[in-house]
Structures are given as C-alpha cells and as structure tokens.
C-alpha positions as MATLAB code, in Angstrom:
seq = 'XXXXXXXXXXXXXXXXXXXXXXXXXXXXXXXXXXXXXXXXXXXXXXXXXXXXXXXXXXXXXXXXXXXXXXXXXXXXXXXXXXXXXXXXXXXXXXXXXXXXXXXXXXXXXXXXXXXXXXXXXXXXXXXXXXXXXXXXXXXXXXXXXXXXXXXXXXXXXXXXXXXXXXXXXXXXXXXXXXXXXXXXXXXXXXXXXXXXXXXXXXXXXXXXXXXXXXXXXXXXXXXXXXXXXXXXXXXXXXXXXXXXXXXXXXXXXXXXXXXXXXXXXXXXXXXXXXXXXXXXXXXXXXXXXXXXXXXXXXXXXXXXXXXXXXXXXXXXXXXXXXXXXXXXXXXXXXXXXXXXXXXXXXX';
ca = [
     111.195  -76.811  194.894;
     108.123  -75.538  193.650;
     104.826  -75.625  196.530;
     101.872  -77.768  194.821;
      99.219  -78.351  197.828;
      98.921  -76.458  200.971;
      96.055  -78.316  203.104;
      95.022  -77.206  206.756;
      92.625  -78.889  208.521;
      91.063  -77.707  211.807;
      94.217  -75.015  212.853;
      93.150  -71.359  213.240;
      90.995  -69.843  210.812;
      90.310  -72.906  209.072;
      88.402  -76.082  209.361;
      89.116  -77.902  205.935;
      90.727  -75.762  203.525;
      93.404  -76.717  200.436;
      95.520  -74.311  198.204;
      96.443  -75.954  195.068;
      99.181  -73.387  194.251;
     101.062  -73.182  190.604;
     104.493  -72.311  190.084;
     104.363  -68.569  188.970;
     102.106  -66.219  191.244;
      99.963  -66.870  193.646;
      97.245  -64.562  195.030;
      94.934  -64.815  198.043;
      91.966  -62.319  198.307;
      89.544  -61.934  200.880;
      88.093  -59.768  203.556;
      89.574  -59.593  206.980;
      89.701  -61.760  209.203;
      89.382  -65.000  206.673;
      92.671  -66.177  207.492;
      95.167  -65.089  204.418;
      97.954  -63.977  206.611;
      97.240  -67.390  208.516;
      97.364  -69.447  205.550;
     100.877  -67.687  204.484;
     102.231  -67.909  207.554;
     101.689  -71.859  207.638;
     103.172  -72.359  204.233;
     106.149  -70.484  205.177;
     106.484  -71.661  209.239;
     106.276  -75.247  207.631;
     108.505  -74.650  204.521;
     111.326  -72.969  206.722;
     111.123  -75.079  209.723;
     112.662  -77.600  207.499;
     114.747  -75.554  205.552;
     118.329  -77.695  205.260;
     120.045  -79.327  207.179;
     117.678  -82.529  206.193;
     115.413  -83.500  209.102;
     113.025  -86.213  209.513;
     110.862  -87.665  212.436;
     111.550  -86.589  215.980;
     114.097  -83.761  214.478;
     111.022  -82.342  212.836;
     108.423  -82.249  215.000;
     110.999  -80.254  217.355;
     111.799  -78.094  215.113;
     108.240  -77.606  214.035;
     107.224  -77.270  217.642;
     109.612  -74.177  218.238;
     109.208  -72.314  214.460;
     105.175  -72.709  214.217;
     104.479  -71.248  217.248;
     107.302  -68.353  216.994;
     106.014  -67.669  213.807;
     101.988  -66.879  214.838;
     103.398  -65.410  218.034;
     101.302  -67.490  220.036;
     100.729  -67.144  223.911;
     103.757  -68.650  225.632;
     104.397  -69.943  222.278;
     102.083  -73.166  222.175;
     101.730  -74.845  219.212;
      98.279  -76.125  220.450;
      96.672  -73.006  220.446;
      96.666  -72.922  217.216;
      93.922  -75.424  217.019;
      90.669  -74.062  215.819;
      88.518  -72.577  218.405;
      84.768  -73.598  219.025;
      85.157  -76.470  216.830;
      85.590  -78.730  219.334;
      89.032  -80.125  217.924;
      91.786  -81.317  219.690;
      93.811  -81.616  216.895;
      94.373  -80.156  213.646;
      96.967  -81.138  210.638;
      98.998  -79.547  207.990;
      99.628  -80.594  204.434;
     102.711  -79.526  202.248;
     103.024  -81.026  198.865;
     106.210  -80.380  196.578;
     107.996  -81.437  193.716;
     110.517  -83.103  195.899;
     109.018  -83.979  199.166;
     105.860  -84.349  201.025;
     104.769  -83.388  204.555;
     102.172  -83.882  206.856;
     102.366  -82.882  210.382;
      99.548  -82.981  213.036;
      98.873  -80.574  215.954;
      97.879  -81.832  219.409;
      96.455  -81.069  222.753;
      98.447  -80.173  224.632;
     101.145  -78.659  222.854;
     102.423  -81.324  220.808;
     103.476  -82.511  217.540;
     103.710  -85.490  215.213;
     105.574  -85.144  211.911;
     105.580  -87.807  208.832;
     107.005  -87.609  205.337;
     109.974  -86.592  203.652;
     111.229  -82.692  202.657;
     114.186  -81.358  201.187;
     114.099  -77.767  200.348;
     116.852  -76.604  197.803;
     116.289  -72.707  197.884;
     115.523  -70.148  200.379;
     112.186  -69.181  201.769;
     111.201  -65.541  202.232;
     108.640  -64.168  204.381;
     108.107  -60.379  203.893;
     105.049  -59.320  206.732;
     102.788  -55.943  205.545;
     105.325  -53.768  207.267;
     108.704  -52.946  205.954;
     111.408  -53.970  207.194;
     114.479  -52.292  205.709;
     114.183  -49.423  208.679;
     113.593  -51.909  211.324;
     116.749  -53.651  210.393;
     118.934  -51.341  212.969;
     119.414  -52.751  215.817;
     116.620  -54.969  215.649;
     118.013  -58.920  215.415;
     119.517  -57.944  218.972;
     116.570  -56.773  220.546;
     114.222  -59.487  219.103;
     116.804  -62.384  220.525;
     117.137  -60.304  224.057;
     113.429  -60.729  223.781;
     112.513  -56.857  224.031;
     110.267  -57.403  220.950;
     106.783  -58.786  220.503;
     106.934  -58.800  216.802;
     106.376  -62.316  215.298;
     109.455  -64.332  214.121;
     108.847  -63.458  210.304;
     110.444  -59.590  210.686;
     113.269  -61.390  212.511;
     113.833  -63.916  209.872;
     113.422  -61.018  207.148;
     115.906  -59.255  208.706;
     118.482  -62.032  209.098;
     117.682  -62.957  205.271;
     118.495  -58.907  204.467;
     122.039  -59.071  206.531;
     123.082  -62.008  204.284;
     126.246  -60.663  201.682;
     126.061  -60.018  198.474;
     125.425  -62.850  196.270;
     129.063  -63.397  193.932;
     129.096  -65.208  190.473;
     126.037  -66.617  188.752;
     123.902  -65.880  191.282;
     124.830  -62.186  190.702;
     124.797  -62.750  187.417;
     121.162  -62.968  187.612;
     120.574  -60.656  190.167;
     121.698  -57.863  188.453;
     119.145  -58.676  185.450;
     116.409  -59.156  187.762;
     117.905  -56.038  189.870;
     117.374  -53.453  186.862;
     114.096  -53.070  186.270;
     113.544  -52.336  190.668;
     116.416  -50.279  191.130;
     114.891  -48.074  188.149;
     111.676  -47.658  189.948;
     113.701  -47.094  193.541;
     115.714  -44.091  191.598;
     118.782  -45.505  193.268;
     120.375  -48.843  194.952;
     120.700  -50.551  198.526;
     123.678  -50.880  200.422;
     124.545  -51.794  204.020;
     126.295  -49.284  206.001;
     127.333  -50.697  209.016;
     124.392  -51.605  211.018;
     122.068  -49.451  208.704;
     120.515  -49.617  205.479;
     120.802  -46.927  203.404;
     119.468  -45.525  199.690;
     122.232  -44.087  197.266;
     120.680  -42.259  194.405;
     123.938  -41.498  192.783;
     127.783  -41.173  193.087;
     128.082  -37.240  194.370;
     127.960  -36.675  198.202;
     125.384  -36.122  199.743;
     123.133  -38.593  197.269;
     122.640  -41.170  200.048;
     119.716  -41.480  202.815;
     119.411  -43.765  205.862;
     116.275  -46.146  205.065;
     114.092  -44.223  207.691;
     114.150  -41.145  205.013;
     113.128  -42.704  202.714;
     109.313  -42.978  202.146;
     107.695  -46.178  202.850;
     106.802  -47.512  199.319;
     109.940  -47.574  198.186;
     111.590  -49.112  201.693;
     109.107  -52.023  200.493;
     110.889  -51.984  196.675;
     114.032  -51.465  198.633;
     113.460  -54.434  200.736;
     112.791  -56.527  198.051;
     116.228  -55.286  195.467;
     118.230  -56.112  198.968;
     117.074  -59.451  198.691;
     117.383  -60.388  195.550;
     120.986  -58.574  195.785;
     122.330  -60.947  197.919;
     120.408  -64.119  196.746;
     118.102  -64.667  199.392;
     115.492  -64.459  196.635;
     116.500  -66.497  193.805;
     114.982  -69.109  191.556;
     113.554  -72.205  192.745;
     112.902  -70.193  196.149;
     109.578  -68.992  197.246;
     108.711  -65.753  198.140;
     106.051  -65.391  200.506;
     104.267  -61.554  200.650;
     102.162  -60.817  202.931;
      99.995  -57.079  201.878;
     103.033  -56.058  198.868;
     100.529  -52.370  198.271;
     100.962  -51.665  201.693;
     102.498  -48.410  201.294;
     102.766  -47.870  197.976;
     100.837  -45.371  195.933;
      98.686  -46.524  192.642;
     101.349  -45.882  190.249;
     104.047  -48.175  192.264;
     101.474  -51.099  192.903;
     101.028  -51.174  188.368;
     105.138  -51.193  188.492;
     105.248  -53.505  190.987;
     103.457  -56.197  188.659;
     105.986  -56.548  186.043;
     108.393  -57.312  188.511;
     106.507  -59.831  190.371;
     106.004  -61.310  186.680;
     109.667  -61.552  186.068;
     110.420  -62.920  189.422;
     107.981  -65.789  188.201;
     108.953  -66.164  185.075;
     113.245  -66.537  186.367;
     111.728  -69.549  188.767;
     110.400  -67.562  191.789;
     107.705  -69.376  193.174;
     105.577  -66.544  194.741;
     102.442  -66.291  197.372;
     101.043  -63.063  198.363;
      97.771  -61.819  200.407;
      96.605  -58.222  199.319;
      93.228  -56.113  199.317;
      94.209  -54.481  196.295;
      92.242  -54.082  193.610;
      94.953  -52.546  191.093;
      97.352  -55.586  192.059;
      94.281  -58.139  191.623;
      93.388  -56.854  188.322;
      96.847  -56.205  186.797;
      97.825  -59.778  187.883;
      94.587  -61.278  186.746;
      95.188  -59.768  183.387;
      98.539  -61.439  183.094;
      96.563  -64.623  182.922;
      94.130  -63.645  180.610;
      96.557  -62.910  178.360;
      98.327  -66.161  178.836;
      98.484  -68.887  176.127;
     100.442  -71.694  178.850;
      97.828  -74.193  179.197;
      99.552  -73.878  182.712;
      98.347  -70.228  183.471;
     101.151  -67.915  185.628;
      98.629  -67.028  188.099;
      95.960  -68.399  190.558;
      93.074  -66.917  192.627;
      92.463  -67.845  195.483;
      89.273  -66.151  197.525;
      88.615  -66.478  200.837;
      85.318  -66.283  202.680;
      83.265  -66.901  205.828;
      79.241  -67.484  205.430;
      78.568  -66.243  209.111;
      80.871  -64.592  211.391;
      81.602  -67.852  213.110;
      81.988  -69.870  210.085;
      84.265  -72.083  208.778;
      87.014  -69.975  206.090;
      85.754  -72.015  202.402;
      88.448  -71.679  199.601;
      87.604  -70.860  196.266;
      90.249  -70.324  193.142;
      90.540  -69.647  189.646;
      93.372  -68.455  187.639;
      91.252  -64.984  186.641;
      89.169  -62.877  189.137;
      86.315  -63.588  186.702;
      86.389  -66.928  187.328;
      85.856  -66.329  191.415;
      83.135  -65.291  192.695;
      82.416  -61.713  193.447;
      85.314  -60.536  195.939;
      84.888  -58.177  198.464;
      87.308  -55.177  196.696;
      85.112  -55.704  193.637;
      81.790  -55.047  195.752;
      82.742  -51.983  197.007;
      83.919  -50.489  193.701;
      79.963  -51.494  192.625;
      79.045  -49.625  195.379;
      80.906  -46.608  194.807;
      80.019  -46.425  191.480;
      76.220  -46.580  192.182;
      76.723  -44.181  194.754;
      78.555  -41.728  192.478;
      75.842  -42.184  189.660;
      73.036  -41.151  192.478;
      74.907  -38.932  193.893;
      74.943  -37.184  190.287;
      71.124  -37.743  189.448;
      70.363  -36.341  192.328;
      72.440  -32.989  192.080;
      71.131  -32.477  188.708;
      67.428  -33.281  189.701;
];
C-alpha cells in the first residue's frame, strides 16, 4: 500500500502540518530541530502499529497507545506527551491516507487514545534510525526486552526485521536483482553467523569480518542488502530512512542514489530525512530528468520562523522549486567566503 497523506496536527514539533507523499522517493530537508525525524517516526509508529493482523476500534487505539509512545521513547512512555508544548493543546491528531485504508487517530490528555477508520497494510514497514544497526544486532533484542536499553523501539524493530530468514522463491527472485547492484558497492555479501552479522568478501578463508570491522558506511549498505535479502524490504513496502549519509563518504552517498531509484522504481515506497546536499541534489536531478507527469520524487522542506514557532511544510518535486534550504545557504556562504578569502590574499 502506497502512503498518500501524512497530516499531524498539534503533536510534537508540529501544529498543522500535511505531507502529501508520492509513491517513489520521498525527501524531507530541513534544519534541526524542525521535526523530520518526528514526522518519520509518526508515519512509521502509525503504519506499523497496525501492521496485520487487521485491527479496528478499541484493538487500535491499544495498540497505538503502546507502539507510539515506544517508538518516540517518551517519559514513562505516555502517549500524551507527545502533545505540542506551549500551544496550549490538550489534544493533537494524526492523519494516514493510503491506497487501501484510511486512519485518523487523536491524542488526549491524559494519556489516551481514540482511533477511527479502516487500515490494512499488505507489506512490511521498515524503520532504519541514523545509526546502524547491523553491529548492534548482537545481543541486542535481549537486552532491549530485559529493558537494559534506552534506545527507542525503531533499532529494536530493525533488528527483529534483520533476524528474519532468507526470503525463498519469487521473493528471492527479486531480491537477488535488486541485491546486485549493493552487494557490488559492499565488495562482498551479508550473512548471519549465529548471533552475529558478518561481511564475506569472497570464498577463501579468512575473507570474512564480524560487522563491527567493518567501517560504518558500508554497515549502513550492509544493513540495507540484509533486508532486502530476506524480504523485509520488498515492493509495495515502505522504507522509512531516517539520515541514509550518515556515515558514508561522498562517493557512497552518489552510489547510494541509484539504488534508492531502483528500490522505487521495483514498488518501494520510500521516506527519508537527510542534511545532505549530494543526496538532495542527485535525487532532485532524478526528477528533473523525469518525463512521468507523476514525478519519482518530492521535496519536502521544513522550517520554523522563530525559535518557538510552529514547523510550516513546504514541497516540490525539485529543490528549485522550494525555497532556499538551509544546506544550500551555507554552500552560498562558503563560496562567498572562499571568493574573499581569495581577493583578499591577492590584494
């Protein structure tokens, strides 16, 4: 099921905001502390709260009630303090519009929930935070259950979703197309050893490293072939990406954009935050170049007019079409600097 409308209304960061999302690759810009990670993590605490079995009304809300709050990590996880601060609310609401299904669920003081609509989600939901995961994994689905952890419930989920086998038949099928291309730019493939994740870069001995050798970047790429591997990433599921560049030098950020495009284009729905401005411009040229009179990507920029102002939403499917983002501002500024800089060492 592909995400159309995300809408949040007086929860966190936001007092009125709406994400009309399209079906290829969606991007959120924005400096921090204007709620992107916020608005991701609603879209997926929402989506996967009601991931099947089917539930409706009371069912819901429960389940709502326990995955919202585990998901922010909120303080003795209450839903209700999610509900925007200094804004005088006492409630706030949530929006989810799909192919299939609608949803609308509204916060309350104190810590409750009502739920209305209908959802049925066919695929998986992913949730990959700005840290990587694939050296967590060890040992770490234990310790987050015994409660030793005070990570949110995203690295938990993302490690459940990388234990999951290998996907068999079709499904692998098209994993191993989509598979190529990443396992190129890894040098090698993922496999589960015991309760460890490890790198093989070949069949000789010795051409194998535990995931904690291996240098951050490509744990990320890593994280991501392990998922599509064992179909936990597959299309008609969204993929939800909080900072991909994290990590990753220049040259792996440009590689990273042809796979996100081919993700898209096998029926990955996909929403990621980044301050990037290599990812922002390599994905906004993707849509320049587009004929669709649906374009494969949308902008969206967030921004605050005051430190204490409400988060407004603007979008576009280029970064021309946006106004000026922050990442673009400080390349200006670097630039100018650089040209004084050099008028003034030749003056």
């Amino acid at each position: 099921m592909a995400i159309k409308t995300l809408k949040i209304e007086s929860l966190s960061a936001f007092e009125d905001a709406t994400f009309e999302l399209v079906p290829g690759i969606n991007v959120l810009l924005g400096a921090n502390s204007t709620g992107k990670t916020h608005a991701l993590k609603w879209l997926y605490a929402s989506v996967k709260a009601l991931e099947l079995p089917v539930l409706e009304g009371e069912a819901a809300s429960e389940r709502l009630l326990t995955k919202v709050p585990a998901v922010f990590a909120s303080a003795e996880r209450r839903i209700d303090r999610l509900v925007t601060v200094g804004a005088g609310a006492e409630s706030g609401r949530v929006l989810v519009q799909g192919d299939e299904g609608r949803m609308l669920y509204s916060v309350h003081k104190p810590n409750a929930l009502s739920f209305g609509g209908h959802w049925k989600s066919a695929a998986p939901t992913v949730f990959l935070p700005s840290r990587e995961v694939l050296a967590l994994y060890e040992g770490f689905v234990a310790s987050y259950l015994n409660r030793e952890l005070s990570l949110d419930e995203t690295y938990y989920d993302a490690c459940v979703a990388l234990s999951a086998s290998v996907a068999r038949g079709e499904r692998a099928e098209l994993a191993r197309t989509l598979l190529a291309p990443i396992e190129a730019l890894l040098g090698g493939r993922v496999e589960l050893t015991g309760n460890r994740f490890e790198v093989v870069f070949g069949d000789a001995p010795g051409l194998r490293l535990e995931a904690h050798l291996v240098a951050e970047g490509l744990r990320k790429i890593g994280t991501l072939a392990r998922l599509i591997q064992n179909g936990s990433v597959l299309p008609h599921g969204l993929l939800i990406w909080d900072e991909p560049e994290s990590g990753l030098n220049p040259r792996l950020v440009a590689a990273l954009v042809p796979i996100l495009q081919a993700l898209a284009t096998a029926g990955v729905q996909i929403v990621l935050a980044t301050h990037d401005y290599l990812l922002a411009r390599r994905l906004s040229m993707l849509s320049e170049a587009s004929t669709s009179a649906v374009r494969p990507v949308n902008f969206f920029l967030l921004s605050r007019s005051g430190p204490s102002a409400p988060v407004e939403v603007a979008s576009g499917p280029t970064l021309a079409e946006l106004p000026q983002t922050p990442m673009e501002e400080e390349f200006l500024r670097l630039y100018d600097d650089e040209g004084r800089a050099f008028a003034e060492g030749r003056g």
